[in-house]
N, C-alpha and C positions, 0 to 999 in steps of 0.2 A: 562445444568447441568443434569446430571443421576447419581443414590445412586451406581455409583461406589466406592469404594474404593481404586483402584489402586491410587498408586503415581507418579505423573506426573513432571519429571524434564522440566523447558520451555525453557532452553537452548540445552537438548539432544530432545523433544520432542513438538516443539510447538502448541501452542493451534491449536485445527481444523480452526476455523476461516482463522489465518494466514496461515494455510498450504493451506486453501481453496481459499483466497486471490492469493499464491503462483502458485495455480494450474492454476487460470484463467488466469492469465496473461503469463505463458507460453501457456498454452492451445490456446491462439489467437494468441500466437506467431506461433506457428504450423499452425493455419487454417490460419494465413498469409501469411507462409512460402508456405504451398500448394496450395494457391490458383495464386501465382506468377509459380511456377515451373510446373502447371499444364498447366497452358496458355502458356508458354514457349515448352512444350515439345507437346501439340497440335499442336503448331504454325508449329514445324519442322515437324510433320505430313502430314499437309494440305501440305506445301513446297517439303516435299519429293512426293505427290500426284502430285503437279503442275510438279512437274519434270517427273513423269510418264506418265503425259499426252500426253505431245509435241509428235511430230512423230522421228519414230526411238530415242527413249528415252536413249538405250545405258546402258552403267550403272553409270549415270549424277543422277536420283533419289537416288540411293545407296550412292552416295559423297555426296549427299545435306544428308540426313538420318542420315548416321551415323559421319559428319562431323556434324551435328547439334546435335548429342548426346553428342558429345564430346565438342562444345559448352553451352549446357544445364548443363553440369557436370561443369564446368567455372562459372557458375553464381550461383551454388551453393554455389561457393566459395566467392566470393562478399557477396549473403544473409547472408553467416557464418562472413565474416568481418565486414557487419552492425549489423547484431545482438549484437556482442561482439567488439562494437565502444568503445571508449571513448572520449566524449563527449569534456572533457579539452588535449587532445592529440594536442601538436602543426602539424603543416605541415600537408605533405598525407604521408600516409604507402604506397608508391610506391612498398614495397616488396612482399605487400600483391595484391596489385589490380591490378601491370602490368602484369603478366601472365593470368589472365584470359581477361584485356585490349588486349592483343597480340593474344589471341585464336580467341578471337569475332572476329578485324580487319582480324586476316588469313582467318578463314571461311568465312566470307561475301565477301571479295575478293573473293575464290577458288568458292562458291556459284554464286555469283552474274554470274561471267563469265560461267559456268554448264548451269545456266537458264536463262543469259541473261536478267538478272533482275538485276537495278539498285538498285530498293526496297529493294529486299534481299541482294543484296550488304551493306546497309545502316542498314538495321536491325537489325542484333546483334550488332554493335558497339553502337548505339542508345537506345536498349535494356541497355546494359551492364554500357553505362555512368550514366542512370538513377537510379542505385541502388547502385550508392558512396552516400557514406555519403556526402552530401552536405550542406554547412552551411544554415541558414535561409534565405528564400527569393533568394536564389540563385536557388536551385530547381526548383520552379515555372520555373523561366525563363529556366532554359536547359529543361525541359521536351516540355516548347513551340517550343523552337530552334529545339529540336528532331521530335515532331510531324512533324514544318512546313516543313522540309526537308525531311521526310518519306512522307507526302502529294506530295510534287515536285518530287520526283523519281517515286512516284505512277503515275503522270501527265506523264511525261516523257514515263514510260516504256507503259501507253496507246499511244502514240502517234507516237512512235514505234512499234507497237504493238505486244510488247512482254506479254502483259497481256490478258488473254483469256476472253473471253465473257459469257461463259459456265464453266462448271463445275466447281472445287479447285480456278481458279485465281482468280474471283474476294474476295471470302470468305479471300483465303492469303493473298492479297493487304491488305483488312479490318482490319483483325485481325495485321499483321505488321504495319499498322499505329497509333491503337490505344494500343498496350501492352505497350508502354512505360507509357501511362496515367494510364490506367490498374492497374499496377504493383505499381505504386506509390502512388495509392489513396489507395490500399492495407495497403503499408508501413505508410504510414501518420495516418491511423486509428491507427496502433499499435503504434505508436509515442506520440499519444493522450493519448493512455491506460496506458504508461511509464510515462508522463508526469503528469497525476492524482495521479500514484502510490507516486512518487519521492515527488508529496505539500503534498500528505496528512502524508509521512514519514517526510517531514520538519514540516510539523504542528505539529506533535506529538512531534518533538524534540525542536522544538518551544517554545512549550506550557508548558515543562519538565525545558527549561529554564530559562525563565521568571518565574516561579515556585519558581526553587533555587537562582534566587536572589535576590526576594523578600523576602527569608527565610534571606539569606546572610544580606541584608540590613536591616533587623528588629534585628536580632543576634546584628550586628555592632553596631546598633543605642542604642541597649539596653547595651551589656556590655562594649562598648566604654567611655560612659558616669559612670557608677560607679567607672568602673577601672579608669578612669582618677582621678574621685572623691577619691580613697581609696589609689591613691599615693600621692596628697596634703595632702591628714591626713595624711600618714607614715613620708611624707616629714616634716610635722610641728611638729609630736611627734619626730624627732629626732632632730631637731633643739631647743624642747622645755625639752629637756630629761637633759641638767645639767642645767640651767636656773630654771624651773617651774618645777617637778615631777609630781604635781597633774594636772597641766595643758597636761605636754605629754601624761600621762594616760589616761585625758577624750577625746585625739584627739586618741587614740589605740582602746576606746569604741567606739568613733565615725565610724572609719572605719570598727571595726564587724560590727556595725549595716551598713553599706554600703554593705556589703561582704552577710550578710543576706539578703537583700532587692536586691541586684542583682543575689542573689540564686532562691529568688521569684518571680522576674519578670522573671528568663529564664524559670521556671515553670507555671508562666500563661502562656508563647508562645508557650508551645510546649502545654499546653491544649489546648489553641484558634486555635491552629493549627488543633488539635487532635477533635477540635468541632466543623466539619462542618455539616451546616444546612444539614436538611434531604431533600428540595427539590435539595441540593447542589451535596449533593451524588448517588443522582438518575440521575441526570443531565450527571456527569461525568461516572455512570455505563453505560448510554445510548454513551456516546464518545467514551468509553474504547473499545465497545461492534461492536461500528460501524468500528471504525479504523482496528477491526479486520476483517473486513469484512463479518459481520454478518449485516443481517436486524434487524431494530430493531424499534418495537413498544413501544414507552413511554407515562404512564398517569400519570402527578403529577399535586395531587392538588393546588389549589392558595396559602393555608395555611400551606403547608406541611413544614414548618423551623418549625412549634410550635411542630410538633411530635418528640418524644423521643429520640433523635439523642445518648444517651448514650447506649439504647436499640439495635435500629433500623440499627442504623449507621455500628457495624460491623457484622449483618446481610446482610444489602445490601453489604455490601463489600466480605463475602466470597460465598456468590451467583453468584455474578458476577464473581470471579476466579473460581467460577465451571462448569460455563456455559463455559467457555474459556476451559479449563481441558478437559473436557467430554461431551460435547454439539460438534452437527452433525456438529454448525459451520455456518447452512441456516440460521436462523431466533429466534429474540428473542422478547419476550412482559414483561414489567416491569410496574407495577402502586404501584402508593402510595397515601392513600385518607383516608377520615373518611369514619367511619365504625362503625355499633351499639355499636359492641361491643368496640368502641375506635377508636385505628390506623390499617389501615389493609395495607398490603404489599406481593402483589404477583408476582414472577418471573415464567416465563415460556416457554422451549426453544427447539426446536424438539432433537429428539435423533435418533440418527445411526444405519442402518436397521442390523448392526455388531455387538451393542452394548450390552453387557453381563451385565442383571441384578444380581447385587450382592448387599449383606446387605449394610445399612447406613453405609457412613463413617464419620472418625472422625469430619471432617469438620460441615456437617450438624448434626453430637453428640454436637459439640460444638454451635449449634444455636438452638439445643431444649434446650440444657442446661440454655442461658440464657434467651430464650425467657420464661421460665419457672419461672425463678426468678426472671423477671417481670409482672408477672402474666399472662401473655401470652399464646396464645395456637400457634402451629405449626402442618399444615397440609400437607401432601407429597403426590402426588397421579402419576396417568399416566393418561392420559387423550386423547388416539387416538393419539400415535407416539408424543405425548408432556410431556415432563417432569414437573412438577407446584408443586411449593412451595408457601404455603399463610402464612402467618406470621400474628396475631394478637396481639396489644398491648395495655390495657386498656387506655383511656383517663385520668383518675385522677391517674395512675401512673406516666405516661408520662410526667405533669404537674412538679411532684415533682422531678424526675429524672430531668428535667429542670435546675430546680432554684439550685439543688446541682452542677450541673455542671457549673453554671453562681456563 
């Protein structure tokens, strides 16, 4: 949170957290992406080296070279199709992964026969297979199948000895046997980072749902029961309307008073709704705060349901939408505890080395205001690149805002 004022829409503008959130997990998409196309494009390095070495080398180094850039440019096309996989897609996109299928098999052909290496015969298509999208547990096994068979042409072409002793070959051999592992322990980290992102987006949608239908099923259960009740009274006063007069009448009273009494209880729900405990609401500030992908430090006392929650309650609440608002997005600290002077409650949350100090807004107008008419005091400070709001709320008013609220 920082005393900006600016208005923040969260569907044109979302909180830092989430954009921050958003940033990291492309941002390892990228140091994925490069650390797979860096070893690739090494690999045809050291190969077009091994090709230079041989005697009378010709221009067999220049085919391996710039036939392996034109391979290298293939596999970027593969990292672009797993990137943007879908995950429930029946079959294979055969449109997408056979031409760069077809480039690897040309070149390691046209290659292998240049250098007389079976290894780099076997290498790009080995390479290339390894970074389909592959279902679970299938992987493993083709990256073993690819290894063991990059090992066996390794074998082979020593014993032929097409593989040099000195200089580029053995390092080529090396690195072609192990880039398919490589490249996949790469992609599997980022898999991991996709697959944290996607629970903690179903936990929140989760958690949103089970929500609304416990709201749904307390609604049902309450005005289910009246309204059934206040059609048997309509039902009786109309059946009891030329019969009894004064009898359909007292069933017409009866149903007001049902009609009231179910006006009432949808008002205690939406208060018991509207009153949750204050260690309740610090709890879900600390969720809100985390799911955004903010750090976040929480201290709530043992006793903190007995503090002020008519007070307290939407203080903590528009603190936490400003920390989201206008907050750097790094790190947040929330405690709620006794305090001499009563209840005390303070937020506190770095701010953005971009960040323009401007007057209070109405937001935090709106929590001196009531913290005021609680007899409360509200402190605003800066505190070394941290924004800190302390909130205090006397004890023996807090007590009485209680019992009005129960």
């Amino acid at each position: 949170m920082s005393p900006s004022s600016r208005t923040v829409d969260p569907l044109v503008d979302p909180p830092p957290g989430q954009r921050q959130l958003a940033r990291g997990i492309t941002a390892t998409w990228w140091y994925t992406f490069s650390a797979v196309v860096f070893l690739e494009l090494f690999l045809v390095l050291v190969w077009a080296l091994q090709a230079l070495a041989v005697p009378e080398p010709g221009a067999g180094w220049i085919v391996v070279g710039v036939g392996g850039l034109v391979w290298w440019l293939s596999t970027i096309m593969l990292l672009w199709a797993y990137r943007h996989r879908v995950d429930a897609e029946p079959g294979i996109a055969w449109t997408r992964i056979a031409p760069p299928l077809l480039i690897a098999v040309v070149y390691g052909v046209i290659a292998g026969v240049v250098v007389d290496s079976w290894l780099l015969a076997l290498m790009p298509v080995a390479q290339s297979v390894v970074l389909l999208n592959w279902p679970k547990g299938i992987r493993l096994r083709v990256v073993a199948l690819m290894t063991a068979l990059l090992i066996g042409a390794a074998f082979v072409d020593g014993a032929r000895g097409a593989v040099q002793t000195e200089g580029p070959g053995w390092l080529a051999a090396f690195y072609a046997i192990v880039i398919p592992a490589m490249s996949v322990s790469s992609l599997w980290w980022w898999d991991v980072l996709v697959t944290l992102d996607r629970a903690r987006a179903s936990e929140a949608r989760l958690a949103a749902t089970q929500e609304r239908l416990r709201v749904a099923t307390d609604v049902h259960d309450l005005q289910g029961h009246h309204l059934q009740v206040i059609a048997l009274q309509l039902e009786l006063a109309e059946r009891l309307l030329a019969l009894d007069p004064d009898a359909a009448l007292e069933q017409l009273r009866a149903a007001r008073v049902s009609v009231d009494e179910a006006r009432q209880g949808t008002r205690d729900l939406a208060t018991r709704f509207r009153s949750v405990p204050l260690g309740d609401e610090v709890a879900n500030a600390r969720d809100l705060l985390a799911a955004a992908g903010i750090q976040v430090q929480a201290e709530i006392a043992p006793d903190a349901d007995d503090a002020p929650s008519a007070a307290l309650g939407p203080v903590i609440r528009e603190t936490t939408t400003n920390v989201l608002r206008h907050g750097a997005g790094g790190h947040a600290r929330l405690a709620l505890g006794r305090a001499p002077e009563g209840w005390r409650y303070e937020v506190a949350n770095d701010v953005g080395a971009d960040a323009v100090v401007q007057p209070i807004g109405s937001g935090l107008d709106g929590v001196r205001r009531r913290i005021s008419e609680a007899g409360g005091t509200l402190e605003i400070r800066d505190d070394e690149g941290e924004f800190v709001v302390v909130v205090t709320v006397p004890a023996a008013r807090a007590t009485s805002d209680e019992r009005a609220m129960r």
